[in-house]
N, C-alpha and C positions, 0 to 999 in steps of 0.2 A: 504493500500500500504506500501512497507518494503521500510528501507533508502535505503537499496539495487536499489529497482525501481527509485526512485528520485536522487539516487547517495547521498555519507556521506557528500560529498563536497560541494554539493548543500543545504543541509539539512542547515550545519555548516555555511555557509556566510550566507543564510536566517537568523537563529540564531540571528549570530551579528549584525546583521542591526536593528532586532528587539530591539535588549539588546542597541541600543543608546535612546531608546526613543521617536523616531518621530511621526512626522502625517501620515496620509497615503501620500501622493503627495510626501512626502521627504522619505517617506520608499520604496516607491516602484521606484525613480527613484536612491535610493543607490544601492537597488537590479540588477534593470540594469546593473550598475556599477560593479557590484561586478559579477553577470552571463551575460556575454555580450552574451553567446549562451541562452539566456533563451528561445529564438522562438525556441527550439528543445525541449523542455523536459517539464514535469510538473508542476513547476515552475510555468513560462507562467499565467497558468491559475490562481494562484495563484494574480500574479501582476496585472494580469486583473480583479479577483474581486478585490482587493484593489484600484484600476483604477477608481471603480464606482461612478459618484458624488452623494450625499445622496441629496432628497429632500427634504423641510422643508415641512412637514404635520400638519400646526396646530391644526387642527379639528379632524384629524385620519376620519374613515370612509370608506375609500375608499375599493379596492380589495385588497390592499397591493402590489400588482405588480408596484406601481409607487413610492416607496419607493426609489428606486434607477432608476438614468437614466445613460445611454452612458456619457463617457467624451466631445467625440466628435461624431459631428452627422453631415455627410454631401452627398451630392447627393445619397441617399438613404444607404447610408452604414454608419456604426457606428462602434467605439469602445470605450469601449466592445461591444460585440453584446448585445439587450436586456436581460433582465435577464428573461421574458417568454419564449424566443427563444432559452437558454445557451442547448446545448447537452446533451445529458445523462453522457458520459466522461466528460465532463466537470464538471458536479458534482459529477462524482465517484472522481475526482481530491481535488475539493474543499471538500469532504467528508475524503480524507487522508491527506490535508492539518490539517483539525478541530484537528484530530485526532496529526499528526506530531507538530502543533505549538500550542495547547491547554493552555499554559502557558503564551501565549501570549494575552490580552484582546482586543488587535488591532484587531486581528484577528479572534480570536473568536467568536467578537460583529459582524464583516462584514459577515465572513464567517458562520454562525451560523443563524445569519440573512435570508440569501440568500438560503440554504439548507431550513429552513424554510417555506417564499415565493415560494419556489415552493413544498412544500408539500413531499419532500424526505427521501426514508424511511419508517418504518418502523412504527417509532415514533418522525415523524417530532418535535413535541411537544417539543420535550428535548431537540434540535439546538434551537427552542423558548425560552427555559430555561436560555440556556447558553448564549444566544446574550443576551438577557436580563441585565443578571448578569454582562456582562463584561461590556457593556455600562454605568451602573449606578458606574462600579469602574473607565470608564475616566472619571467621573467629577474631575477634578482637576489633570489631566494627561499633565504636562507640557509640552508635546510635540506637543500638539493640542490648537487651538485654543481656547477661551472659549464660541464663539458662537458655536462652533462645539462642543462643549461639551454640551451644551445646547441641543442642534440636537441629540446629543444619548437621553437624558435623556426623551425628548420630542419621541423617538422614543422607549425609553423602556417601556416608560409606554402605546404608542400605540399595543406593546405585551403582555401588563399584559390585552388590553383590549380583543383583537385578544384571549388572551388564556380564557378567560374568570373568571382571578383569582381573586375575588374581594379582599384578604389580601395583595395581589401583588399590584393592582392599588392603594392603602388606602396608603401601605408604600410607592412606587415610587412617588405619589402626593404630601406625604408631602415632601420627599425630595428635590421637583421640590421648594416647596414652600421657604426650607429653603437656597435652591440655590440662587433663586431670593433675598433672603434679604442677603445673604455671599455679594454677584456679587453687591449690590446695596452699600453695604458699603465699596466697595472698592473705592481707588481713582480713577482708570481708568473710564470715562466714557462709558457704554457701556448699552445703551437700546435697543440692538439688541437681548442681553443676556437677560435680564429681561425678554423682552414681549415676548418670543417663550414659558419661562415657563409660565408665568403667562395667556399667553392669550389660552393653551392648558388647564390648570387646569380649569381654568374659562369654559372651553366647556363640561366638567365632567357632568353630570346628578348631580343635588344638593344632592341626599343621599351617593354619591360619591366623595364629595366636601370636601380637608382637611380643617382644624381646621388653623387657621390664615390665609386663603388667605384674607378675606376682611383688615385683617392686613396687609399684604404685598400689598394689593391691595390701601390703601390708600398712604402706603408708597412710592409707585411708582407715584400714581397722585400726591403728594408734588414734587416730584424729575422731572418732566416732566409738569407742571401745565403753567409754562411759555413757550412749545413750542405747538403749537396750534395743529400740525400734530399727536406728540408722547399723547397728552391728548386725541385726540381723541380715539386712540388706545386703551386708558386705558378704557374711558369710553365703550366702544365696550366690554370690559371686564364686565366693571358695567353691564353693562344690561344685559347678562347674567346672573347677581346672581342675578339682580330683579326679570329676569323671568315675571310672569304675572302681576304683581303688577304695575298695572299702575301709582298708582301716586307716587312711588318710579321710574318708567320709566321718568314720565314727569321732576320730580327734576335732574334727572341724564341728561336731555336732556336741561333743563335750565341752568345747568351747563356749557355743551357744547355748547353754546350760547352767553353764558358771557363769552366764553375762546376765540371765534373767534370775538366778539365783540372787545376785551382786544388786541387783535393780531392786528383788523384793525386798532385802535388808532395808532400804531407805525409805520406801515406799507405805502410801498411808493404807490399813487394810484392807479395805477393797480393790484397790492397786495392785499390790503384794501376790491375793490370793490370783489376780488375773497371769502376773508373772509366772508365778510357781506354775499355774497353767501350762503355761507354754514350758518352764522343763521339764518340767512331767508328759507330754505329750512325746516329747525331742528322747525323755530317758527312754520310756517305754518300747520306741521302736514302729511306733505306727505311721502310717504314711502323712506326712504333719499340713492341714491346712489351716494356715492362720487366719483365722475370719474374721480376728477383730483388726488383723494390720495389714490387712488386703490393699489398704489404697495405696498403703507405703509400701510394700513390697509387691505388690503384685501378680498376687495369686497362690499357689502352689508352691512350697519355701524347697521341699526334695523329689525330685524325680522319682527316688525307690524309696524303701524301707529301710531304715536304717539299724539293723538289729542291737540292741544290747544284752538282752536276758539281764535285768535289773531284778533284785529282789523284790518280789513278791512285794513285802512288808517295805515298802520307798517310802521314806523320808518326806518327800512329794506331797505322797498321798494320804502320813497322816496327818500333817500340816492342815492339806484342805478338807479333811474331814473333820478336822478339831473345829476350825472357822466354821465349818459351815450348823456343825452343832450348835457354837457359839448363836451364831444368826438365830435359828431356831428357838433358840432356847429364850 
């Protein structure tokens, strides 16, 4: 599409909104600002991919179509519309956007993405290329948050898996790695940022696993050892790079045991007894779903069973059955 079709006017405020820096939320509602006719013209389409909230995909795996959702979703309508449902114009748009704002890596990484995702083209592949590349250059894009930076890098390396590059995945992993320890030595506290990288690289198949994760991987269980919820997260990490080795599984689950154990001590008693919960679950050996720290870890904390043969008579158990007499009584 020629500046002509978009108008030069248009083209040139898009421009400078870009040239201040922002996130998407703050760029596309300067945009607004600056095209208040933007519901007429191509634009538009434009602000509505940038409109899309990104989702955080630890694991990758999926179809890819749930990479991005609607901002808003209500009584069966949304915007944007889904990105399986977007027009064909509408991607002829975002296809002259890539092309008009290519210098942009905002936009690039969105729209490059989404051209992708839905498989447009010719040689879809090369939108996979380019989101890629601009994603791994917002790390450290002042304008963006730094969990959301995190959220691209965690999303480029799920395109280096999508394209099947293994020198791609090999470089973007370690970069994820050396993210997590920049982010870990900074003052701001933020384990939001650590564990989206460290708990995506940890999901790698191990001959795809970079070189100092179980370094950054200790370095985070130090930094996080005193909070029962974010340790278990890590440990959730651990066990993926034990993999089948069970009694490297069992030490890593005795671990988390002595972390909720260490938590109950402190803890006021309804607290306590929820703790003790959770090592009692971990002693016993049954296959452990944490259901009350599902948003924080998400989901299923062990693959198998982790056997102990724990006596009968655990410590655990008569803890919570003393409490709960208590309660009772």
């Amino acid at each position: 599409m020629s500046y002509t079709t978009w108008g030069v006017a248009v083209v040139e405020s898009i421009k400078e909104v870009l040239d201040q820096g922002l996130g998407y939320h703050e760029s596309t509602s300067k945009m607004r600002e600056a095209l208040p006719e933007a519901g007429e013209g191509p634009e538009l389409a434009l602000i509505k991919a940038l409109d899309y909230h990104a989702v955080p995909r630890l694991a990758g795996g999926d179809s890819g179509l749930n990479v991005y959702s609607p901002a808003i979703e209500m009584a069966g309508r949304s915007y944007p519309e889904r990105v399986e449902v977007a027009a064909e114009e509408t991607m002829d748009v975002w296809s002259d956007a890539f092309e008009l704002f290519g210098d942009y890596p905002l936009v690039v990484a969105r729209i490059g993405d989404l051209l992708w995702l839905r498989r447009y083209g010719d040689k879809p592949y090369k939108y996979a290329h380019a989101a890629l590349a601009a994603m791994r250059s917002l790390w450290g894009y002042s304008g963006m948050e730094e969990v959301c930076q995190a959220d691209n890098l965690v999303r480029a390396l799920d395109l280096a898996c999508e394209l099947n590059d293994q020198p791609l995945i090999a470089s973007i992993s370690q970069d994820m790695v050396a993210a997590a320890k920049s982010s870990l030595r900074a003052s701001d506290w933020a384990p939001g940022v650590q564990m989206r990288l460290i708990e995506r690289v940890s999901a790698l198949p191990r001959r795809q696993r970079p070189a100092g994760l179980e370094e950054v991987l200790d370095l985070v269980s130090d930094a996080f050892e005193s909070d029962p919820f974010l340790f278990a997260a890590v440990l959730k990490c651990q066990l993926q790079l034990d993999g089948d080795d069970q009694e490297a599984r069992r030490a890593t689950a005795r671990r988390m045991v002595r972390s909720w154990e260490s938590a109950a001590e402190k803890a006021e008693p309804l607290v306590a007894q929820k703790h003790l919960e959770q090592a009692l679950e971990i002693e016993l050996g049954v296959p452990v779903q944490l259901v009350e720290l599902g948003a924080v870890l998400g989901g299923s904390l062990f693959a198998s069973s982790i056997p102990f043969a724990p006596s009968k008579r655990s410590p655990h158990a008569r803890t919570l059955r003393s409490r709960r007499r208590c309660r009772r009584g």
